[in-house]
Steps between C-alpha positions, in 0.01 A plus 500: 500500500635844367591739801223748364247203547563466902454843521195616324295751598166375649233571199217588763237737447465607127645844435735467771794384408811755511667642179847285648228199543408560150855467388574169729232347313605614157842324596323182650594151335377228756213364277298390849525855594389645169203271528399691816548824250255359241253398743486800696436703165259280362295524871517860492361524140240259575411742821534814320358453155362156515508192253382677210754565208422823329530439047573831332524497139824624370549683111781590401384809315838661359859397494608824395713709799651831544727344740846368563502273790815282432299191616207508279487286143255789334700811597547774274805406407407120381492571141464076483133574632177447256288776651102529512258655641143305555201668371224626650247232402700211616641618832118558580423131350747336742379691791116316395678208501667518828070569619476214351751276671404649843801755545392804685752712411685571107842668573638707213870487484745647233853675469541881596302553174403878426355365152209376747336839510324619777138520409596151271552326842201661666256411230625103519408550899183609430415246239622258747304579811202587252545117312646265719435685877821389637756683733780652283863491566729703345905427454604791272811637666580852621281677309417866600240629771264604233478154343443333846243771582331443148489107526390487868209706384445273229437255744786320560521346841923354555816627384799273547896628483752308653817670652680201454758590792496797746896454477559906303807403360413183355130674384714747313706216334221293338202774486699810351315806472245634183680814384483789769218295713656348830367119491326529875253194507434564869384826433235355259364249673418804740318688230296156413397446820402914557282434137364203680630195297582184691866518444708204479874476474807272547852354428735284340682286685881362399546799295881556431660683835210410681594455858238316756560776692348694249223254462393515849507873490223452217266293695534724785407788279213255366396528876442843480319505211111496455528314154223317370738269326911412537598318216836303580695315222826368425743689267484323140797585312451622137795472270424755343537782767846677645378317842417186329841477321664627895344147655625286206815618527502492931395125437712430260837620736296455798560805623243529746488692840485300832159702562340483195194382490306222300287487203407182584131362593600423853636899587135607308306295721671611806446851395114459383485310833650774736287738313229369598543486839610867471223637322219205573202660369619598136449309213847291345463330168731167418664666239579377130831558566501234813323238263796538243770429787335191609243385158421204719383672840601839523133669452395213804779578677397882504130398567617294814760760665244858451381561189076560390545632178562362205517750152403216204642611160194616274753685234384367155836248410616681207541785728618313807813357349632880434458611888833351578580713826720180555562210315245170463195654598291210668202394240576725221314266256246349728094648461395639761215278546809270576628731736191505658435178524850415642479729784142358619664203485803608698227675783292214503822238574598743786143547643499835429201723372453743219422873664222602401421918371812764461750365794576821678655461872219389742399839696381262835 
């Protein structure tokens, strides 16, 4: 048994473990002792937000972006990328379908694109709530006060936007800045929440120069945070990105730092785990990024250790395949009926339920 194993913090109530405790566990390898982790988070979201598991329908409207994070397959930069924009008409055709496989929520998700006009984007809300009546998400990157005003009116309900590490200097090194505007995600999670959107954020975790310091400094911010969502998932390397071509070349030399930390399934578990004992009542989706890790288990494993969402893929396939934000996209040709069906499937094998209506926090 590792030395960090005899010595682990106690898990106790949730929400009350220590930013150090938060660490410990980050660094804990007994697998007895992670056990206790997993069922202590699964408890707590069982408590919290029950057995339901929340579906939210997930197009993949543009892959266009403004942007040059040095971790992302469709930034600017990519000139490799086959770019699209779905229209109108068929983003509001998959959010009837996602009625009509019982999702209560579509989630609209696309690069930094400014080619997505404003009143464009607020029209496809309205259509949406008008046609299909579900909740609407929206995943559109830092776009300006105006727009966010504009679309909440519209009637959009969520906003996600990860930080993806409250570590500045490593922010600064994967997310540069947009011209003269300051990248401060932080900040606009702020404004969401003032405009009333159920704001959602999160990380990447194993991202190159990621400490578990760092990590743990996350989750405690997490703590601190009324998000409706916290998206965690493991950094996927794309070889086509300055970071990307940074962790082939680390691997290849193995040049790695004592401290840094995973991108493994294991370290994302931990940290979906520990988040939700931090932040208990907020909603954490198994990721498509844990299911690549681990094809066999990964999206069980992160329904088992805190997760109650679950975002199906409802991008039309000859768009999906072009969203490569990281390489081998889980189900890029399957339907989504398929999708659909695999995922009641999965629920039904874990005795889980489907949520029922939009999925917001409970308010009880």
């Amino acid at each position: 048994m590792s030395s960090a194993a005899s010595h682990a913090p106690a898990l106790g109530v949730a929400g009350a473990l220590s930013r150090d405790a938060l660490e410990h566990w980050l660094r804990e390898t007994d697998p007895a002792r992670l056990d206790q982790l997993w069922e202590a988070a699964d408890e707590t979201r069982e408590r919290y937000v029950g057995r339901a598991v929340h579906l939210r329908g997930l197009v993949e409207i543009s892959n266009h972006c403004a942007r040059g994070c040095t971790y992302c397959g469709i930034r600017a930069a990519n000139r490799g990328v086959q770019r699209y924009r779905v229209p109108a008409g068929v983003v509001v055709d998959c959010a009837r379908a996602a009625r009509r496989y019982g999702y209560g929520t579509v989630v609209l998700q696309s690069g930094e694109d400014y080619g997505l006009e404003t009143d464009w984007v607020a029209d496809v809300v309205r259509r949406i709530k008008q046609d299909a009546g579900l909740a609407v998400t929206l995943s559109l990157g830092e776009r300006p006060d105006e727009d966010l005003t504009a679309w909440r009116k519209a009637g959009a309900d969520r906003y996600l936007l990860r930080f993806e590490t409250s570590d500045e200097t490593l922010y600064r090194r994967i997310h540069p800045d947009l011209g003269n505007r300051v990248s401060d995600r932080l900040a606009i999670l702020r404004t969401l929440q003032d405009l009333g959107y159920e704001a959602g954020t999160g990380i990447m975790v194993g991202i190159p120069g990621q400490t578990y310091a760092s990590i743990a400094d996350d989750i405690d911010l997490f703590r601190d945070m009324d998000m409706d969502m916290i998206g965690i998932g493991p950094y996927l390397p794309h070889p086509a990105t300055p970071l990307g071509e940074e962790f082939a070349g680390r691997l290849a030399a193995g040049d790695w730092p004592a401290d840094q930390a995973a991108n493994d399934e294991l370290t994302t578990c931990k940290v979906l785990a520990l988040t939700r004992l931090a932040r208990p009542d907020s909603n954490l989706p198994a990721t498509t990024a844990l299911s690549l890790v681990d094809k066999q288990a990964g999206r069980t494993h992160g329904l088992s250790r805190g997760a109650n969402v679950v975002m199906p893929n409802l991008t039309p396939p000859e768009y999906r395949a072009k969203y490569e934000i990281y390489p081998e996209k889980a189900a890029v040709h399957e339907t989504a009926e398929a999708i659909a069906q695999s995922i009641e499937d999965l629920l039904a094998a874990l005795g889980r339920t489907v949520g029922e209506g939009p999925g917001g926090r409970r308010t009880t």
